[in-house]
BAPAVEX-875827 format. One record per residue (C-alpha): x, y, z. Coordinates in nm, 2 decimals, decimal comma. Layout:
BEGIN
<r <X; Y; Z>>
...
% end
This chain:
BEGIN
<r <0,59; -1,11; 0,15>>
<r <0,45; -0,76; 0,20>>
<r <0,21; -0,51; 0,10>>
<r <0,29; -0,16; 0,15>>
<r <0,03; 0,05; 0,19>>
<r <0,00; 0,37; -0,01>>
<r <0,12; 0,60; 0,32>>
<r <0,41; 0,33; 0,34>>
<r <0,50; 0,34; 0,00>>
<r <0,48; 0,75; -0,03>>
<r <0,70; 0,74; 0,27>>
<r <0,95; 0,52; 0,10>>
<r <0,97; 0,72; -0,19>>
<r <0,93; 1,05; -0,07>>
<r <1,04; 1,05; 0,28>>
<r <1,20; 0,74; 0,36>>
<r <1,38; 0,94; 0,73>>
<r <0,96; 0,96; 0,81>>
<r <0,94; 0,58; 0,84>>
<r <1,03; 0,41; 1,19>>
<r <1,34; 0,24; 1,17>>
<r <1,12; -0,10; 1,25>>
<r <0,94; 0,00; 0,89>>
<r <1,30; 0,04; 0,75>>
<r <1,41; -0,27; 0,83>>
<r <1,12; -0,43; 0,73>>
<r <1,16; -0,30; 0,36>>
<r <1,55; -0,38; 0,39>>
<r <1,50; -0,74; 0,47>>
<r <1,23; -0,82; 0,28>>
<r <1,40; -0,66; -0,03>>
<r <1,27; -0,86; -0,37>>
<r <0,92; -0,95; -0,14>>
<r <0,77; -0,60; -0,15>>
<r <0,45; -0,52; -0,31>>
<r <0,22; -0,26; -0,44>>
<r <-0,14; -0,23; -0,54>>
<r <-0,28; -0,10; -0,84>>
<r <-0,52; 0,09; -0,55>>
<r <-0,23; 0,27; -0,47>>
<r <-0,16; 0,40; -0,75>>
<r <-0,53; 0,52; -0,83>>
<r <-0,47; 0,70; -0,43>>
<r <-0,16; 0,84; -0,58>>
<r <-0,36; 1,02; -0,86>>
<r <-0,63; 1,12; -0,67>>
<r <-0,44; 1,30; -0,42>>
<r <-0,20; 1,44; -0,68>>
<r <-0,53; 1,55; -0,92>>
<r <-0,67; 1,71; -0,65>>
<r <-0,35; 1,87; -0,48>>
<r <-0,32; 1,69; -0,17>>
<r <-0,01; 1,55; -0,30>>
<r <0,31; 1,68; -0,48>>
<r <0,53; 1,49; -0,70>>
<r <0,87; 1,58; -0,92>>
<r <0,67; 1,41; -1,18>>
<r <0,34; 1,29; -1,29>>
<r <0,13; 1,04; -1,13>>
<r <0,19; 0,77; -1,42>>
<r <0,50; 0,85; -1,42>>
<r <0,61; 0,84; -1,09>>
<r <0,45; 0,53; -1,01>>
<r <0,62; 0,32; -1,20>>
<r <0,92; 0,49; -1,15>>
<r <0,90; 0,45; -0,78>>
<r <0,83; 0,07; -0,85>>
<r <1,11; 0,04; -1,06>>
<r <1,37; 0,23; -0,81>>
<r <1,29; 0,05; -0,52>>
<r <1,22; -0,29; -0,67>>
<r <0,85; -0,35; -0,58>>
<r <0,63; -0,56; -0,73>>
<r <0,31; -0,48; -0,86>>
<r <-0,03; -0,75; -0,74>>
<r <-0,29; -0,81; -0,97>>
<r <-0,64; -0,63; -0,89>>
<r <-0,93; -0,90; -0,92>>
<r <-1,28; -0,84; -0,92>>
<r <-1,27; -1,11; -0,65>>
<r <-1,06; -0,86; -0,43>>
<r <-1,32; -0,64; -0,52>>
<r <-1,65; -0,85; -0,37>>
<r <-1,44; -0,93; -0,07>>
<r <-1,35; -0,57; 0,00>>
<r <-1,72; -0,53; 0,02>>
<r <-1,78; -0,81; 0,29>>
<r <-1,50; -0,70; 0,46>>
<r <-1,62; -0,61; 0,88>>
<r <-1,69; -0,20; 0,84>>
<r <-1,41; -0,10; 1,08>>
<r <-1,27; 0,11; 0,77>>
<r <-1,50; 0,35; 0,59>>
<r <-1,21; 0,44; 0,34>>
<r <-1,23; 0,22; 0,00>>
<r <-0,89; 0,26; -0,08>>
<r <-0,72; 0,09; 0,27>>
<r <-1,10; -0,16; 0,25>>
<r <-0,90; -0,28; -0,07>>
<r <-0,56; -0,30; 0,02>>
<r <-0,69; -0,53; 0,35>>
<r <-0,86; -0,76; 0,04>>
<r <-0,57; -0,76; -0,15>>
<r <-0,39; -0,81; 0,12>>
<r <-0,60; -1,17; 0,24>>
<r <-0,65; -1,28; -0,13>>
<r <-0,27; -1,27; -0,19>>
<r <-0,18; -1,41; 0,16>>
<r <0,05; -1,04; 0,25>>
<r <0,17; -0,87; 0,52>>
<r <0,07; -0,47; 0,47>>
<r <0,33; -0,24; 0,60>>
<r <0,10; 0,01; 0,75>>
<r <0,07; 0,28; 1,03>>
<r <-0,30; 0,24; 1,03>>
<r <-0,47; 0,12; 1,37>>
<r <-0,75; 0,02; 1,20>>
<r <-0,62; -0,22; 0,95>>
<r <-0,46; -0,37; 1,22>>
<r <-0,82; -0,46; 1,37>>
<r <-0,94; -0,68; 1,06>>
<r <-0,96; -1,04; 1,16>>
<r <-0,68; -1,26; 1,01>>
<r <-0,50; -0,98; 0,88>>
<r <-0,10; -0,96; 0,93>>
<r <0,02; -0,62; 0,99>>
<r <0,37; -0,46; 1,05>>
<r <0,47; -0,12; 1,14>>
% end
């Protein structure tokens, strides 16, 4: 099962050429095991509400939308994720990826992620 992390998931949605082919065929055979988080979608917003990011539609409407074309699945946030986020080492200063690495351990994922520093948390699976 996997986590895509928000860059993955914009890539997929918006730009799916951008992503290595080793990325691709992640997300083609793990089709039905994909994931999102809810942090994601808050990233989404952000960057949209503060034009770092276009969109053909709204944030909450083009989340679900990209959920629902490419047959993700939406985790649960926790407040658990939330406390373990916080005790997580401080190789990452950015909340957003500190969360998906929680989310990520608390629902036993794999994140699909370009990031070099998520792929230097301890007992975290990464793919790219």
């Amino acid at each position: 099962m996997i986590l895509l992390d928000t860059c993955a998931l914009l890539w997929l949605v918006i730009e799916p050429g951008a992503l290595p082919e080793s990325a691709r065929r992640t997300v083609a055979s793990n089709a039905g095991s994909l994931y999102v988080s809810p942090i994601s979608a808050f990233e989404i917003g952000q960057k949209a509400a503060r034009g770092k990011l276009r969109l053909n539609l709204p944030p909450e409407n083009w989340f679900p939308r990209a959920l629902e074309l490419h047959g993700l699945k939406e985790c649960a946030f926790h407040s658990r994720i939330g406390l373990a986020a916080a005790t997580l080492p401080d190789l990452h200063r950015d909340p957003f990826d500190r969360l998906l690495v929680a989310t990520a351990q608390f629902e036993n994922l794999t994140i699909l992620t370009p990031d070099p520093l998520i792929h230097q948390y301890p007992g975290i699976r990464t793919l790219w």
